[in-house]
TIVO-842251 format. One record per atom (N, C-alpha, C): x, y, z; atom name; residue in one letter; residue number from 1. Coordinates in nm, 4 decimals. Layout:
c1 = X	c2 = Y	c3 = Z	name = CA	resn = A	resi = NUM
...
***
This chain:
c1 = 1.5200	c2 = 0.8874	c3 = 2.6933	name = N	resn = X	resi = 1
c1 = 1.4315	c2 = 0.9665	c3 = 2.7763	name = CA	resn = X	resi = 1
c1 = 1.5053	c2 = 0.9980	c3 = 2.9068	name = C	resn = X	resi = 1
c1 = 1.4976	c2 = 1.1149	c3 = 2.9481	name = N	resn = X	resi = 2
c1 = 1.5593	c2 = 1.1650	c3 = 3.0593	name = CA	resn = X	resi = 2
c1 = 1.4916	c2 = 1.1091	c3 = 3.1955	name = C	resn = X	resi = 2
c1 = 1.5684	c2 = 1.1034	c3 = 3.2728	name = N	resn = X	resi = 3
c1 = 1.5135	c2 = 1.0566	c3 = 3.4351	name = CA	resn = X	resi = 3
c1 = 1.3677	c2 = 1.1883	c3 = 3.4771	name = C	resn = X	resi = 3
c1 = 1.4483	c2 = 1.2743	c3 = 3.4130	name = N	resn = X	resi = 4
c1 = 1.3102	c2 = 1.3554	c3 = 3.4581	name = CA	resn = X	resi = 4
c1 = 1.1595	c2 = 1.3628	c3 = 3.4119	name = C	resn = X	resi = 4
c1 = 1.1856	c2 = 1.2966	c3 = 3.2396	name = N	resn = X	resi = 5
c1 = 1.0551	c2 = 1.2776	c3 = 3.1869	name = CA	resn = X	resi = 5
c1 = 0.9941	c2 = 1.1538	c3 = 3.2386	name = C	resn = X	resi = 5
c1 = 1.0689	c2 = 1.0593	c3 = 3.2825	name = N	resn = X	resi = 6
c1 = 1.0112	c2 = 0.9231	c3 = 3.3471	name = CA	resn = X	resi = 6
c1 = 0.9426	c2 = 0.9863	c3 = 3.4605	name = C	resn = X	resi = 6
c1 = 1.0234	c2 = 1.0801	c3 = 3.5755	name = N	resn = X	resi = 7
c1 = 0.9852	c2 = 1.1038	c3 = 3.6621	name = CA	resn = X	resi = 7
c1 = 0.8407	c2 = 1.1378	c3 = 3.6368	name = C	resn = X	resi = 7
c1 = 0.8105	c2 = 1.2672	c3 = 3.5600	name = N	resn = X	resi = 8
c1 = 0.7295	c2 = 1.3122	c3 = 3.5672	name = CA	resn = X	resi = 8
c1 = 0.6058	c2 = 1.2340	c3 = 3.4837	name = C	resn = X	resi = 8
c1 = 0.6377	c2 = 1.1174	c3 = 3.3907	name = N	resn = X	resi = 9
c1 = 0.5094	c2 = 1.0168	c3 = 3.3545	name = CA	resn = X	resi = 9
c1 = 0.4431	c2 = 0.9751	c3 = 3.4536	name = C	resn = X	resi = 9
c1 = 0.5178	c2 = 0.9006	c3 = 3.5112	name = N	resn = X	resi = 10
c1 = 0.5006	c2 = 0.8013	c3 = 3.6379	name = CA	resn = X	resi = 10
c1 = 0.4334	c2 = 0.8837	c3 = 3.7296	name = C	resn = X	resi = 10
c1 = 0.4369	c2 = 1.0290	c3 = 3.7777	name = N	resn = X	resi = 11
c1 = 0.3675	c2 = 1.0912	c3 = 3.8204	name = CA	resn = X	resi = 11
c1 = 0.2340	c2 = 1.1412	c3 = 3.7977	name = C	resn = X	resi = 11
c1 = 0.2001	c2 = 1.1593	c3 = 3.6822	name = N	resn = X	resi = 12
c1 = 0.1072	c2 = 1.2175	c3 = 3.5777	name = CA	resn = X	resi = 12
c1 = 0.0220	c2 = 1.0781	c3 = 3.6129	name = C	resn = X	resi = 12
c1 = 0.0550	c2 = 0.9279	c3 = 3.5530	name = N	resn = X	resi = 13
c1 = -0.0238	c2 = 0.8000	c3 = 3.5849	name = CA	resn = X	resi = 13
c1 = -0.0975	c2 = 0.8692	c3 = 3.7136	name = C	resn = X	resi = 13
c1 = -0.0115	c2 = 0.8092	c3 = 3.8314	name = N	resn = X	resi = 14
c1 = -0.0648	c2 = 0.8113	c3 = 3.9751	name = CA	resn = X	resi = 14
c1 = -0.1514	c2 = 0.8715	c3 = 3.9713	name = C	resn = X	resi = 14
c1 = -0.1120	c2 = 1.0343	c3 = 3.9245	name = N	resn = X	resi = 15
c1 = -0.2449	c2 = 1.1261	c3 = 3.9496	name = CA	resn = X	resi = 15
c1 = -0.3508	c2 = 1.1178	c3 = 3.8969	name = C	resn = X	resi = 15
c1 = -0.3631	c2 = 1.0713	c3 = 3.7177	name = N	resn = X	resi = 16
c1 = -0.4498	c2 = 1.0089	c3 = 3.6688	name = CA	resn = X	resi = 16
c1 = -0.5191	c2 = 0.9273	c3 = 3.7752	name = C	resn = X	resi = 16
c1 = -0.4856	c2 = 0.8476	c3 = 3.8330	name = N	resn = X	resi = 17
c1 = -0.5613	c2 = 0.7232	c3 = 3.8905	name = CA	resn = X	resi = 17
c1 = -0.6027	c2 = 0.7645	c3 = 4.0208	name = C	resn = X	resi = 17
c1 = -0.5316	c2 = 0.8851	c3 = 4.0893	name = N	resn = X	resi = 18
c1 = -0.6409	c2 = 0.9051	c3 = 4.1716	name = CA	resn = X	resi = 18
c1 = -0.7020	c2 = 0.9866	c3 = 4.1520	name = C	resn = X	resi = 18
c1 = -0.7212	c2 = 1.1115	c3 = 4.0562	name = N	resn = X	resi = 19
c1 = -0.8675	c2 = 1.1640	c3 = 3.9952	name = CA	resn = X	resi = 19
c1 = -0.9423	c2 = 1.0917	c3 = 3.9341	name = C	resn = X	resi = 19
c1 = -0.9455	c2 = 0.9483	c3 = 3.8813	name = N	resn = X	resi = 20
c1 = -1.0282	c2 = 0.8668	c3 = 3.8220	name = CA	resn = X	resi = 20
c1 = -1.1071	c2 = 0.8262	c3 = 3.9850	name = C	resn = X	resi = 20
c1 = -1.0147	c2 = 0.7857	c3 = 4.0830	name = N	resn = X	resi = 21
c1 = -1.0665	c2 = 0.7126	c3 = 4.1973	name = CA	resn = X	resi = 21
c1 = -1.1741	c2 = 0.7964	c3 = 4.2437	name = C	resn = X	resi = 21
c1 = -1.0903	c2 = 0.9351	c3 = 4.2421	name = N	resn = X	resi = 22
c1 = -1.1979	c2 = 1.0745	c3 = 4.3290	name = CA	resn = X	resi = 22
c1 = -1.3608	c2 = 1.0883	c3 = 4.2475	name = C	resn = X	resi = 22
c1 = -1.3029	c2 = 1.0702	c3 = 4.1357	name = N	resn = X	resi = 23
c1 = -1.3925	c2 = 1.0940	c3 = 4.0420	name = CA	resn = X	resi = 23
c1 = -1.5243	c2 = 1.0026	c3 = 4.0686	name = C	resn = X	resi = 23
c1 = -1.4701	c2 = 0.8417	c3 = 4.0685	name = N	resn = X	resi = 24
c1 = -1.5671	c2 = 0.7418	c3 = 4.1066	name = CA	resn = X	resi = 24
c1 = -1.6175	c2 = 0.7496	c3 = 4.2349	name = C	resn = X	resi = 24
c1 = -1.5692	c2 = 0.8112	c3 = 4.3559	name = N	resn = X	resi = 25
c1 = -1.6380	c2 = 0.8207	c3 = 4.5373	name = CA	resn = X	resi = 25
c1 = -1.7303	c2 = 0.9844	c3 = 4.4938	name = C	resn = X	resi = 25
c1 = -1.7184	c2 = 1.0251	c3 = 4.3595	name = N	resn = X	resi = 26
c1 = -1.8326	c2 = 1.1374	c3 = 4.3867	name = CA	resn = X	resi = 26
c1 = -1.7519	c2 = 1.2732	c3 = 4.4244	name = C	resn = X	resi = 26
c1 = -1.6861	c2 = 1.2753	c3 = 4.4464	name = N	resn = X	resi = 27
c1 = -1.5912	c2 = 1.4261	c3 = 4.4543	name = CA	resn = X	resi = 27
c1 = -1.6438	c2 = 1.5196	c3 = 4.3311	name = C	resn = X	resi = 27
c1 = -1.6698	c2 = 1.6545	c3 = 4.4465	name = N	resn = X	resi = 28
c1 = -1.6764	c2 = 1.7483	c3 = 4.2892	name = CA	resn = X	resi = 28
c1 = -1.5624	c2 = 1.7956	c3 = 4.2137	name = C	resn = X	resi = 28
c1 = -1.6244	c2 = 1.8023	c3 = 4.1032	name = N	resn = X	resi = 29
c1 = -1.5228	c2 = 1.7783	c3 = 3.9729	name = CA	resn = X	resi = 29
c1 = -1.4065	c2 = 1.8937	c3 = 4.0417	name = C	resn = X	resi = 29
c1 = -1.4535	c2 = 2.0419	c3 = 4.0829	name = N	resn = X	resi = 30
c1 = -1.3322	c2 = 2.1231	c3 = 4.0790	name = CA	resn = X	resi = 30
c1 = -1.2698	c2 = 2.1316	c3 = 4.2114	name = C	resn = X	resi = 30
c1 = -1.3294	c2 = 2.0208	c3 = 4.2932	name = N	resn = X	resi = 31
c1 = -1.2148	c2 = 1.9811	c3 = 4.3617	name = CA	resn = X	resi = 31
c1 = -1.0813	c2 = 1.9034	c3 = 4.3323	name = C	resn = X	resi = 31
c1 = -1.1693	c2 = 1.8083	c3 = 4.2906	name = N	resn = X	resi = 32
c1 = -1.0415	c2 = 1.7246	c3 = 4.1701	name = CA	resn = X	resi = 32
c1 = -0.9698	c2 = 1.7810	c3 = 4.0678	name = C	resn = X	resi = 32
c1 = -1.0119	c2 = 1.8818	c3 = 4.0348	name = N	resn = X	resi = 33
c1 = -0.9084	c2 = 1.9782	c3 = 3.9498	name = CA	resn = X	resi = 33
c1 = -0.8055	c2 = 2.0377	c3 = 4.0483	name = C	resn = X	resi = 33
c1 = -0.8524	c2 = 2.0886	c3 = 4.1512	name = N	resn = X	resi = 34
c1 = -0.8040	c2 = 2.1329	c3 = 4.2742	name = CA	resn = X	resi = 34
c1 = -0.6555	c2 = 2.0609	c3 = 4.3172	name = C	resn = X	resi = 34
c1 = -0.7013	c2 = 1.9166	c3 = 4.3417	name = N	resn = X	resi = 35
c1 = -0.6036	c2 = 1.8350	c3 = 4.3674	name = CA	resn = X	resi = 35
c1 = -0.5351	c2 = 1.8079	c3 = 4.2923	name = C	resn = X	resi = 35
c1 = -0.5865	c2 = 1.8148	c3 = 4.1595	name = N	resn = X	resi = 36
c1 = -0.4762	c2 = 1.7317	c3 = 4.0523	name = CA	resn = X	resi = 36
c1 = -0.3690	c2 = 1.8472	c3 = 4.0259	name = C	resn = X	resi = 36
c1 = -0.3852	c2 = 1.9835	c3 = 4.0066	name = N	resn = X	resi = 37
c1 = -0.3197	c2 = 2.0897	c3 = 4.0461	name = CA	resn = X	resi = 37
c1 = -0.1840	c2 = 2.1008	c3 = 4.1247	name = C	resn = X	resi = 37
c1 = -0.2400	c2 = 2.0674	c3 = 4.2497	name = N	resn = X	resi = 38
c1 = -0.1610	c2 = 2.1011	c3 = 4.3593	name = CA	resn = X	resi = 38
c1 = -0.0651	c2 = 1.9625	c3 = 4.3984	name = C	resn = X	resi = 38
c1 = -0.0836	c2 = 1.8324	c3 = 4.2928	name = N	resn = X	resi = 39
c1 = -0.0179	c2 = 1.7630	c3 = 4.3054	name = CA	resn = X	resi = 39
c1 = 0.0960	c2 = 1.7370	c3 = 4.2399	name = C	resn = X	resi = 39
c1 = 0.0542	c2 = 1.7929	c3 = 4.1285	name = N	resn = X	resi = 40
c1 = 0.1376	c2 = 1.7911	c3 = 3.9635	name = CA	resn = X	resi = 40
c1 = 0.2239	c2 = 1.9380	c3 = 4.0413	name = C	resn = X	resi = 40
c1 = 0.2568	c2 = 2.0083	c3 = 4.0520	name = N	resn = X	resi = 41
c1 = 0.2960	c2 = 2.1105	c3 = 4.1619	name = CA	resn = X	resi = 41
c1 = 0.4080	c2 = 2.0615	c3 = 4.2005	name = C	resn = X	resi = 41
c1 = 0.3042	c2 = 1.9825	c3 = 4.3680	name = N	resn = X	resi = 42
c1 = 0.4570	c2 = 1.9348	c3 = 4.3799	name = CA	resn = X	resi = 42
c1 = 0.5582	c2 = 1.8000	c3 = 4.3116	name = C	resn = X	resi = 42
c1 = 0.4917	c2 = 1.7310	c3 = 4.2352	name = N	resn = X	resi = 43
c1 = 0.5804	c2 = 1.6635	c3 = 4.1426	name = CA	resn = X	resi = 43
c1 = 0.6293	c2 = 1.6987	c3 = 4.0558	name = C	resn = X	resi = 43
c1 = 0.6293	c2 = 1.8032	c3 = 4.0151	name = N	resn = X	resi = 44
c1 = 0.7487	c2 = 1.8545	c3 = 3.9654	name = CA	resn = X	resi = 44
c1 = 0.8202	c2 = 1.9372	c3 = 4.0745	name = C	resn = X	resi = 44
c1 = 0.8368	c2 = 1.9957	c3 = 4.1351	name = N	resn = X	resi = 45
c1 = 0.9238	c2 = 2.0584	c3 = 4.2379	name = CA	resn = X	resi = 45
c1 = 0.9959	c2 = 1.9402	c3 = 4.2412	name = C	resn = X	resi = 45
c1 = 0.9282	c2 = 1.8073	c3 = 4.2611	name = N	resn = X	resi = 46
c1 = 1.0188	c2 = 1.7124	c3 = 4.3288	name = CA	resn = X	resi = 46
c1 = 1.1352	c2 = 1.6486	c3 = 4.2156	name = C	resn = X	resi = 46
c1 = 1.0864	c2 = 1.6263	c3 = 4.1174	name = N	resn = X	resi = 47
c1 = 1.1215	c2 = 1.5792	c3 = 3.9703	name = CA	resn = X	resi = 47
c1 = 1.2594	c2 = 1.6414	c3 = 3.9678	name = C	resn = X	resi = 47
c1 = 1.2411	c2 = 1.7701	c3 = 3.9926	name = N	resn = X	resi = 48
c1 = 1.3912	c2 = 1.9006	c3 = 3.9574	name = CA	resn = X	resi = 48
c1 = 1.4179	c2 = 1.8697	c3 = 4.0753	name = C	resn = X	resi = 48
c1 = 1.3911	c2 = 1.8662	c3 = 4.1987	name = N	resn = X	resi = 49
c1 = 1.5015	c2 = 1.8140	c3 = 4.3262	name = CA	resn = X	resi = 49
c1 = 1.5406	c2 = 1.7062	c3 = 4.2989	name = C	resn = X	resi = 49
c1 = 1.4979	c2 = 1.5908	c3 = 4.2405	name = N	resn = X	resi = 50
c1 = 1.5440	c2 = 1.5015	c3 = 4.2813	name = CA	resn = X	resi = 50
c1 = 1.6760	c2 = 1.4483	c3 = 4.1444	name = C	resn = X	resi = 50
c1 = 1.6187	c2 = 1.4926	c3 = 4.0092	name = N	resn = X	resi = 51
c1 = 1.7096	c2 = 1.4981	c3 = 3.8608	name = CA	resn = X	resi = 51
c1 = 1.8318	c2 = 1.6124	c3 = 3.8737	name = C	resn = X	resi = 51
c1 = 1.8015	c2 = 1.6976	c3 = 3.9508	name = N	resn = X	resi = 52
c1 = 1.8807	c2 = 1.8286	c3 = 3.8936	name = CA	resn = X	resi = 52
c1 = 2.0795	c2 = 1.7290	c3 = 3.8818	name = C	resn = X	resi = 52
c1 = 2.1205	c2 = 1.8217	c3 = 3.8358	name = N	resn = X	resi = 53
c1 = 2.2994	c2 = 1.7269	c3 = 3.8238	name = CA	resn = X	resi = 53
c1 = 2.3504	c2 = 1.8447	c3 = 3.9767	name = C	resn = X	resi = 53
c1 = 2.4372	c2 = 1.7486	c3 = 4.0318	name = N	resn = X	resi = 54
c1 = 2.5208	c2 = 1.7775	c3 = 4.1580	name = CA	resn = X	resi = 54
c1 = 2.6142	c2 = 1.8453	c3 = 4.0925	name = C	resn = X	resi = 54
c1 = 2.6102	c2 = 1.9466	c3 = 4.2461	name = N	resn = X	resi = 55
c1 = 2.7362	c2 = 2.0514	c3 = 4.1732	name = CA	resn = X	resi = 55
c1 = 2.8545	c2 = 1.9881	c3 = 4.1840	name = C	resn = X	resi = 55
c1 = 2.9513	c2 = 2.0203	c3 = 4.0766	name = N	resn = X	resi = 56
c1 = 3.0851	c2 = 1.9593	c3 = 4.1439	name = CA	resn = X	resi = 56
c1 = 3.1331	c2 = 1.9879	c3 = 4.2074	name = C	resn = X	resi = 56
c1 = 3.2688	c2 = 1.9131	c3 = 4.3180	name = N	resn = X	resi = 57
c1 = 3.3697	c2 = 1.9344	c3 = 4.4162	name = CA	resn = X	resi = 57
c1 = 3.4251	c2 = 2.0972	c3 = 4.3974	name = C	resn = X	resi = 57
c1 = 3.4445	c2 = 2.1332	c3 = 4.4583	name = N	resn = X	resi = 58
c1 = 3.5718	c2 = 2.2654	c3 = 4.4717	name = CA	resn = X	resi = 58
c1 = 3.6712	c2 = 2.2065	c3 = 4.5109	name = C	resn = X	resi = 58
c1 = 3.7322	c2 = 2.2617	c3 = 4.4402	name = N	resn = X	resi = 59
c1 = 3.9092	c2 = 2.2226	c3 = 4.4709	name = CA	resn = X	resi = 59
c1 = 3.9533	c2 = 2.2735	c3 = 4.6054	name = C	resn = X	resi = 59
***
């Protein structure tokens, strides 16, 4: 499994668990869609910043 699919499990959890949390304090639902959205967003933006391969040296 690639660093990036870990990345992005491990991300997917978290968010799971805090739309479960939002879910339990009463948040409306399409806010929590809202968030889960805009989080998964930027975890992946971050996933590809942070996996992508370094360019190599120039001679």
């Amino acid at each position: 499994m690639s660093s990036f699919s870990t990345y992005i499990i491990g991300f997917v959890v978290i968010v799971a668990g805090l739309a479960i949390g939002a879910y339990m304090l009463a948040v409306p639902p399409l806010w929590i869609l809202v968030g889960v959205l805009v989080v998964i967003g930027i975890g992946v933006v971050m996933a590809t910043s942070r996996t992508k391969p370094r360019d190599p040296p120039s001679v």
